[in-house]
C-alpha positions as CSV (number, residue, x, y, z in Angstrom):
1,X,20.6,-48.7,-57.6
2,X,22.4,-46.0,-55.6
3,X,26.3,-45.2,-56.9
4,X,28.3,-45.3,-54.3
5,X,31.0,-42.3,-53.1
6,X,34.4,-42.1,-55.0
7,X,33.1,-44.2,-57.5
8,X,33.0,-43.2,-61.4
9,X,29.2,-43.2,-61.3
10,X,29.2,-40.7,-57.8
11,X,31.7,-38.1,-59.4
12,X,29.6,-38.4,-62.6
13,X,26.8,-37.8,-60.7
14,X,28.4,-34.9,-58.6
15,X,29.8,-33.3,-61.6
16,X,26.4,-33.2,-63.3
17,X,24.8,-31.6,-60.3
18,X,27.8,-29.0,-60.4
19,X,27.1,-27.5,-63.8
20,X,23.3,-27.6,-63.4
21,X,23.1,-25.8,-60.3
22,X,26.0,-23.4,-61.9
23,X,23.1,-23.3,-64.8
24,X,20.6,-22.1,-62.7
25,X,22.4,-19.7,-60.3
26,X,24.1,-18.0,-63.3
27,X,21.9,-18.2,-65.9
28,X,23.0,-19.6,-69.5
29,X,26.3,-20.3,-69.5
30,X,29.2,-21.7,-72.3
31,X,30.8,-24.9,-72.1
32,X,33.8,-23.0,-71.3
33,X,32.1,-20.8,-68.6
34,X,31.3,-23.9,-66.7
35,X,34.6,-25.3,-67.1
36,X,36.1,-22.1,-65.4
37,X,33.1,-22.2,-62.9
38,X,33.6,-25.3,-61.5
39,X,37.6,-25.7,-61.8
40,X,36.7,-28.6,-63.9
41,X,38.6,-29.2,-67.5
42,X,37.1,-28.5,-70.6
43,X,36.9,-32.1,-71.9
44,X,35.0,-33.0,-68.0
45,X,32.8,-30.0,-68.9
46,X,32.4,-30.9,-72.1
47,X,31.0,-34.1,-71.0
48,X,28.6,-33.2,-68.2
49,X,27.0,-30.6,-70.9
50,X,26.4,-33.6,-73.0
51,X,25.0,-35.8,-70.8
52,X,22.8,-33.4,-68.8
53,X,21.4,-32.1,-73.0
54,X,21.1,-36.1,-74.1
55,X,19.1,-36.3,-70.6
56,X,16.6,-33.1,-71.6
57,X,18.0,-31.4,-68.8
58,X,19.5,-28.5,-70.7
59,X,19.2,-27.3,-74.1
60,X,21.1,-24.5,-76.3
61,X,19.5,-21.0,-75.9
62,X,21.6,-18.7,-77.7
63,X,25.4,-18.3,-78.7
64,X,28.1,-16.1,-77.0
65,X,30.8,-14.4,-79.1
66,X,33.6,-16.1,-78.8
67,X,36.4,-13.3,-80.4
68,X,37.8,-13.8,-83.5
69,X,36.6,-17.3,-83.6
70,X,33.0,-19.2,-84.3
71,X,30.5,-17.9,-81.7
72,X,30.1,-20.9,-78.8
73,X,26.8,-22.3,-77.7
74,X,25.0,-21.3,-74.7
75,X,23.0,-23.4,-72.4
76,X,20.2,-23.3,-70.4
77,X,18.5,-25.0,-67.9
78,X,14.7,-26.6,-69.7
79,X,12.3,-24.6,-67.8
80,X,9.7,-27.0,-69.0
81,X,10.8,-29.9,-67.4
82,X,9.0,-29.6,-64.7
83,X,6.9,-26.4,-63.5
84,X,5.0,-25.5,-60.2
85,X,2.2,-23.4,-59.7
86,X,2.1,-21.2,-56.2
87,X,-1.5,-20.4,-54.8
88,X,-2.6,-18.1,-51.9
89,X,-5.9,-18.7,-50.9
90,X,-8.1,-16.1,-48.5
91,X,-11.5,-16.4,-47.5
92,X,-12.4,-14.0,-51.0
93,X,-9.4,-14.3,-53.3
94,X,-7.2,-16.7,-54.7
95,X,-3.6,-15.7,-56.2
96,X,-1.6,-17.9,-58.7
97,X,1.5,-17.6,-60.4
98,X,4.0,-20.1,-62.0
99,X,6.8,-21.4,-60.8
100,X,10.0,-22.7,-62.6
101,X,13.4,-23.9,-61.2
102,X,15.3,-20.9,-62.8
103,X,13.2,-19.1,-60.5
104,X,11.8,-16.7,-63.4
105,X,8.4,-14.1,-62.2
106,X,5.5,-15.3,-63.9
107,X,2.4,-13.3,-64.4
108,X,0.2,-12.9,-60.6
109,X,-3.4,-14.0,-61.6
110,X,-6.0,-12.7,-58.9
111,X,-9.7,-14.0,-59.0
112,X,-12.6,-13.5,-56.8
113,X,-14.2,-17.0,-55.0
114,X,-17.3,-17.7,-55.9
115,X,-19.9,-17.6,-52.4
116,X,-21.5,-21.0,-53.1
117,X,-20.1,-24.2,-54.6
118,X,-16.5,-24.4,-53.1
119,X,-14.7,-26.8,-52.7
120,X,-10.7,-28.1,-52.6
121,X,-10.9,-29.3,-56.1
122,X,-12.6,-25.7,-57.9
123,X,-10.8,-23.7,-56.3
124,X,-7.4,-25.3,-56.7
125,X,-8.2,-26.1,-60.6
126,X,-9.6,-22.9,-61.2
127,X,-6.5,-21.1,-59.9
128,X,-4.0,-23.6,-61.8
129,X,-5.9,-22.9,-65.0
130,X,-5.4,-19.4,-64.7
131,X,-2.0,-19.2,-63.9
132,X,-1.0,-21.1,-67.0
133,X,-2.7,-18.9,-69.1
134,X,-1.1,-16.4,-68.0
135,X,2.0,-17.3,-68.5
136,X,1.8,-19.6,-71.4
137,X,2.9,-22.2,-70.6
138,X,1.4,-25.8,-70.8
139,X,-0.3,-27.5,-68.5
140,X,1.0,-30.6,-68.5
141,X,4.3,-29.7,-67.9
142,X,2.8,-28.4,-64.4
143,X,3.8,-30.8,-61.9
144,X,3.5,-29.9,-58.5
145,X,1.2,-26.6,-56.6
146,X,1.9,-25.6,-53.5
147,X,-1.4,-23.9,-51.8
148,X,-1.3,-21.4,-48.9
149,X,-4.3,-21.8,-46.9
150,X,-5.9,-19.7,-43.6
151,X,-5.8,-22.4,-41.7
152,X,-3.4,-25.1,-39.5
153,X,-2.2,-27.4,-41.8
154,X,-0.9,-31.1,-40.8
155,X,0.9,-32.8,-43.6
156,X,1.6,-36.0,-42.5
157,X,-2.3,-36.9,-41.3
158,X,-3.2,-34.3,-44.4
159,X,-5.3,-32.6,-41.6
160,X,-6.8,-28.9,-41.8
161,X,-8.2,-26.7,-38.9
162,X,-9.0,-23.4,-37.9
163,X,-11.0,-23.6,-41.6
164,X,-13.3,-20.7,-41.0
165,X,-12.5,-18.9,-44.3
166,X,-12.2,-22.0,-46.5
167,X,-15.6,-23.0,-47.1
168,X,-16.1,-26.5,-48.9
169,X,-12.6,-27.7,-47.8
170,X,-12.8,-31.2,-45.6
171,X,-10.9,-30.9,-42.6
172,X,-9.2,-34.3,-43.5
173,X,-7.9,-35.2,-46.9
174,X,-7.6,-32.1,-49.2
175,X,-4.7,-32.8,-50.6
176,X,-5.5,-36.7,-51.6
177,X,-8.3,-34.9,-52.6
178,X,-6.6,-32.8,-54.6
179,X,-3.9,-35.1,-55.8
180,X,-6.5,-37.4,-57.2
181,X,-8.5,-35.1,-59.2
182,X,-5.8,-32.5,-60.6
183,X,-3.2,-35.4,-61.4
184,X,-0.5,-33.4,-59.7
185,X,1.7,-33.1,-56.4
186,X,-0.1,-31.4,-53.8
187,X,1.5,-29.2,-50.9
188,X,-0.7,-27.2,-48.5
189,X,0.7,-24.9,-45.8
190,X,-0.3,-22.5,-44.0
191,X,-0.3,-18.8,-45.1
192,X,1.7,-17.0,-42.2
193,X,4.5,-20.4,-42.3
194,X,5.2,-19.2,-46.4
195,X,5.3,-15.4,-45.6
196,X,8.0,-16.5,-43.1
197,X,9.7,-18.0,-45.8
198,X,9.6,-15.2,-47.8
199,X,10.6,-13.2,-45.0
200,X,14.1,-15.4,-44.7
201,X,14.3,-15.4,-48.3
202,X,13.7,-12.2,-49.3
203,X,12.6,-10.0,-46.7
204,X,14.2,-8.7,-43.6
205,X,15.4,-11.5,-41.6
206,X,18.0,-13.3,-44.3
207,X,21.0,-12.5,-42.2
208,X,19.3,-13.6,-38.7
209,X,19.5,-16.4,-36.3
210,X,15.9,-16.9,-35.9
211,X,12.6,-14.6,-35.5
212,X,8.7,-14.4,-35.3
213,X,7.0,-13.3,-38.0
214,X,3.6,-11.7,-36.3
215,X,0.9,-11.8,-39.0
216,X,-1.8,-8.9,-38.4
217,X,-4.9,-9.1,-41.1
218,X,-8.6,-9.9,-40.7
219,X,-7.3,-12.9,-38.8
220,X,-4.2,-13.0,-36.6
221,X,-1.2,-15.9,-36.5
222,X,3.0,-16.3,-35.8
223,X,5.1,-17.9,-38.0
224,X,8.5,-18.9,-35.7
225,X,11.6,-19.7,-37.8
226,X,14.3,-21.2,-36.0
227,X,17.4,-21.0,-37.5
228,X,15.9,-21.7,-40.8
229,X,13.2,-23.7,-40.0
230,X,9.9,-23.0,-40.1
231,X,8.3,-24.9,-35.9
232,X,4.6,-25.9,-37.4
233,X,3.9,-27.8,-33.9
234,X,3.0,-31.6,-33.7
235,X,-0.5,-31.1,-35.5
236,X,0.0,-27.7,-37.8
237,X,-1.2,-25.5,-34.9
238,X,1.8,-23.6,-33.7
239,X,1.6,-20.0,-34.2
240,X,-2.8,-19.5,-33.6
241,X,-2.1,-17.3,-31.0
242,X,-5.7,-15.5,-32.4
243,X,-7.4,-17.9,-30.0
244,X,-4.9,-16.9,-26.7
245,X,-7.2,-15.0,-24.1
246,X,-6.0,-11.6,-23.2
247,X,-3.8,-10.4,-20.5
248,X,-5.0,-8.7,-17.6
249,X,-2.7,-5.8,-18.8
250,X,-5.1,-5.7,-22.3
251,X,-8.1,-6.1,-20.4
252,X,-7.5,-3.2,-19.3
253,X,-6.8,-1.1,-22.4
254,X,-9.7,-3.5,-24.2
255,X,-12.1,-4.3,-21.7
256,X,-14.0,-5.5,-24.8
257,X,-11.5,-8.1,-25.8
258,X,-11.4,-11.6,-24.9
259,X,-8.7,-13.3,-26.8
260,X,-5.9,-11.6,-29.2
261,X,-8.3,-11.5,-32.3
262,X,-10.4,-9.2,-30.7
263,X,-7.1,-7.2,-29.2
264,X,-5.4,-6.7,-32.7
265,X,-7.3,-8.5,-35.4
266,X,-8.7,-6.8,-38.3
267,X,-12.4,-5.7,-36.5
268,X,-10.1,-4.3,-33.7
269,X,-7.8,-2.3,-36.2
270,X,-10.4,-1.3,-38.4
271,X,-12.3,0.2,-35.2
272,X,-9.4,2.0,-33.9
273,X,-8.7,3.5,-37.8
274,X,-12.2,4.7,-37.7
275,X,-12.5,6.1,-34.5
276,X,-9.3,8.3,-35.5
277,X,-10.8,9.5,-38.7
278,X,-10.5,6.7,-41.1
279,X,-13.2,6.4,-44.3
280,X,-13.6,3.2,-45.9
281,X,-15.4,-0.2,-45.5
282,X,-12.7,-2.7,-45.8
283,X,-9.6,-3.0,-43.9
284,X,-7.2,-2.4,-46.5
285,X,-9.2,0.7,-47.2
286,X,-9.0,2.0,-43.5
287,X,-5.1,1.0,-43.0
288,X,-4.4,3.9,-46.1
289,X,-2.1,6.2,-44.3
290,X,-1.7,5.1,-40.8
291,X,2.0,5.3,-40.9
292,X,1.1,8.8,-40.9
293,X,-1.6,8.9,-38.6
294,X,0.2,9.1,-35.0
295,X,-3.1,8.6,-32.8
296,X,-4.3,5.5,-34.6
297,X,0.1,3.9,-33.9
298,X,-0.4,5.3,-30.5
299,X,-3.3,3.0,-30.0
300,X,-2.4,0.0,-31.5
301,X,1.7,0.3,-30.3
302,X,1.0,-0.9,-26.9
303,X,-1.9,-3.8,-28.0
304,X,0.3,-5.4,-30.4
305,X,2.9,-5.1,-27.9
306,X,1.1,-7.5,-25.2
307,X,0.2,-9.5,-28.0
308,X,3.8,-10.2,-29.1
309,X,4.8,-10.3,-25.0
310,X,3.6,-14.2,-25.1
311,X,5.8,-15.1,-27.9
312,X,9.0,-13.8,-26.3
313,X,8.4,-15.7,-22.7
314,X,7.6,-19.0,-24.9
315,X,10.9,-18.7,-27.8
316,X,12.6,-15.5,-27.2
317,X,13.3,-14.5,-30.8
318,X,15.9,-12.3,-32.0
319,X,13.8,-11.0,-34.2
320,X,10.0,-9.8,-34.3
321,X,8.5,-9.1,-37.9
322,X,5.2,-7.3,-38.0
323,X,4.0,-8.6,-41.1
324,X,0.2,-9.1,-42.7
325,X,-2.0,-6.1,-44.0
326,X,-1.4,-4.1,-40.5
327,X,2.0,-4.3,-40.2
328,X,2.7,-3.7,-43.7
329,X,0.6,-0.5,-43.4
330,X,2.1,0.4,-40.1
331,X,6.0,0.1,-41.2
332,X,8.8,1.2,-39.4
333,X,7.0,3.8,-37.4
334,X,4.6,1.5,-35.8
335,X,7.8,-1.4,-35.2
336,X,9.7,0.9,-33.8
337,X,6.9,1.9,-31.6
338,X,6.0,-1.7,-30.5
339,X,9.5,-2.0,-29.5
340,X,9.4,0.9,-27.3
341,X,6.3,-0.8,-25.9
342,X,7.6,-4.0,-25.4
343,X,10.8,-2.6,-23.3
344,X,8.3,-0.6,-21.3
345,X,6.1,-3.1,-20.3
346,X,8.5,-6.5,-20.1
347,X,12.2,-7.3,-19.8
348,X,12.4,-8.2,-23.4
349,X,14.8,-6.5,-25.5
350,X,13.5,-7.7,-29.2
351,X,14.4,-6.0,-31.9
352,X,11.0,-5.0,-33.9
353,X,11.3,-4.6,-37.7
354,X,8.3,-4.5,-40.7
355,X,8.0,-6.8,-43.2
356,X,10.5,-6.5,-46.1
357,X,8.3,-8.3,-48.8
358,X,6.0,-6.1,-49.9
359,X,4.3,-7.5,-52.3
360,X,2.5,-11.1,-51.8
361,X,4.0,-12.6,-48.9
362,X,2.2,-15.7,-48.8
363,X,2.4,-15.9,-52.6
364,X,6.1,-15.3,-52.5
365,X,6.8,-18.3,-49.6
366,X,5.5,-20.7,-51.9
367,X,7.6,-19.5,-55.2
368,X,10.3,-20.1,-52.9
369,X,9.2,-23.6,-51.7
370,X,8.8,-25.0,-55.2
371,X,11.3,-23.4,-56.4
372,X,13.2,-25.7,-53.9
373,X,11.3,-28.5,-54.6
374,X,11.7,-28.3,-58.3
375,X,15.1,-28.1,-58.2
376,X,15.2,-31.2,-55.9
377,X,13.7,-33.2,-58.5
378,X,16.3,-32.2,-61.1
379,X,18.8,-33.3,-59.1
380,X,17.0,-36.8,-58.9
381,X,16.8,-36.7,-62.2
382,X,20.8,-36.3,-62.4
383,X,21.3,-39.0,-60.4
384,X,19.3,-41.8,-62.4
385,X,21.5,-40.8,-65.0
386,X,24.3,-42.8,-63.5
387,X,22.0,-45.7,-62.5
């Protein structure tokens, strides 16, 4: 049965919404408070508290003073009605957190994949498992995951590709898989698409029209949000630029390189870093201090440059975010160097920032996705209160 607009049922329903989105933007609030909040009476307040409580939407948390007189109730939004949990995956580590619709930071649990024995189901359980624990919350009240992955995702033939550092994982049906087995709703994305997220959410492209987010790890991938929107292509594969051969123009600087993963992936960085007096085995190890290191941002400046050349002629973003463990490393001294670059060798004018999350992109993305999602479902649930 769906209430129709003007009716008593449809402002019921709109009111409801009101005060719990008030609820979760603001925090625990008076009856009062959302009154005055919505420019609704206190008897219509008064009401939508009760229904939303009677509906185990809400609950009291704690009492306000309320001046000479008794103190009032507060309310809160039940974080246990329905949680989340967000998972980054990489080809050695997996990342979990919990996710609520208040939005609250949850412990970050990282463990180390196993080499043998993977699979969509272990992986995802394991990681679910952990994050709940950490926390303390309970399991059932876990509902949904969202799962960033290193690889093109399609959602609606719940397709995988580009699966080289997912071991196990079928290329079609993880996440029926997945649904199946773990009882919950499954969402898998891919990693760079949910660091864009961040990056809109959080990060240094909230106030923009649109932007490419260029992700520079051991792999390589762009993210293009448009206005909001994340483009994922028609099968999951926009954004694998990795795979693009190079440019005459990087031939010659890399007459070793055949496609962009060899021009500015994480061998190629890691190479450059050494070959300018970096120590260290793993990438993360050699990008220590290259903000600082002028020869190695020399080097790479004009490389990432051609790489992010392509992405221009195809979208022509106002923005371009170097973003992943390279551009993180590199910050503003190696953006603003790409920028340089990029006027030098096109008739682009881009403007070239870093990354503004710091701290788990891809992790972050899908916090913000459930937290979405979550939220969505609340609001379902406020609307079957009128049916």
């Amino acid at each position: 049965m769906t209430t129709q607009p003007g009716t008593p049922g449809w402002l019921r329903t709109r009111n409801d919404r009101v005060a719990l989105d008030l609820l979760l933007d603001h925090g625990p609030l008076t009856r009062n408070r959302i009154g005055e909040l919505s420019g609704l009476s206190k008897p219509t307040a008064a009401q939508m508290v009760t229904r939303l409580e009677n509906a185990g939407l809400i609950r009291v948390v704690g009492e306000a003073s309320n001046g000479r007189g008794p103190n009032a109730a507060l309310y809160g939004v039940r974080s246990d009605r329905v949680r989340g949990v967000a998972i980054d995956i990489t080809e050695t580590v997996i990342t979990s957190t919990v996710v609520d619709a208040t939005g609250t930071q949850h412990p970050t649990v990282e463990r180390s994949l196993p080499q043998h024995g993977r699979s969509p189901e272990n992986d995802v359980r394991g990681a679910v498992s952990a994050a709940v624990a950490a926390a303390g919350v309970d399991r059932d009240s876990v509902g949904i995951v969202c799962v960033g992955v290193q690889a093109a995702t399609s959602a609606a033939g719940d397709r995988l590709s580009f699966t080289d550092t997912l071991p196990g994982w079928p290329a079609i049906g993880a996440r029926g898989r997945l649904e199946t087995a773990l009882g919950l709703d499954v969402i898998i994305d891919n990693d760079v698409n949910l660091a864009a997220i961040a990056e809109r959410s959080v990060g240094a492209t909230r106030d923009v029209g649109s932007f490419a987010l260029l992700w520079m790890g051991d792999g390589l991938g762009v993210s293009f949000d448009l206005a909001g929107t994340v483009h994922r292509g028609a099968a999951g594969g926009a954004g694998e630029i990795g795979y693009l051969s190079v440019s005459r123009e990087a031939a010659a600087i890399a007459p070793d390189a055949d496609d962009l993963t060899d021009l500015i992936g994480g061998g190629a960085v890691a190479a450059i870093a050494r070959a300018h007096g970096a120590t260290g085995e793993h990438l993360s190890e050699l990008l220590y201090g290259i903000a600082d290191n002028h020869e190695v941002l020399a080097v790479l400046a004009p490389r990432i440059a051609l790489g992010v050349i392509p992405v221009l002629a195809v979208l022509d973003p106002e923005v371009v975010v170097l973003g992943g463990p390279t551009g993180l490393a590199g910050g503003v001294a190696l953006a603003e160097l790409v920028q340089e670059q990029i006027i030098t060798l096109s008739r682009w004018r881009p403007s070239v920032v870093a990354s503004g999350v710091l701290a788990h992109p891809v992790l972050s993305g899908a916090r913000e996705l459930l937290v979405g999602e979550i939220r969505s479902r609340l609001h379902n649930d406020v609307s079957s209160l009128a049916t």
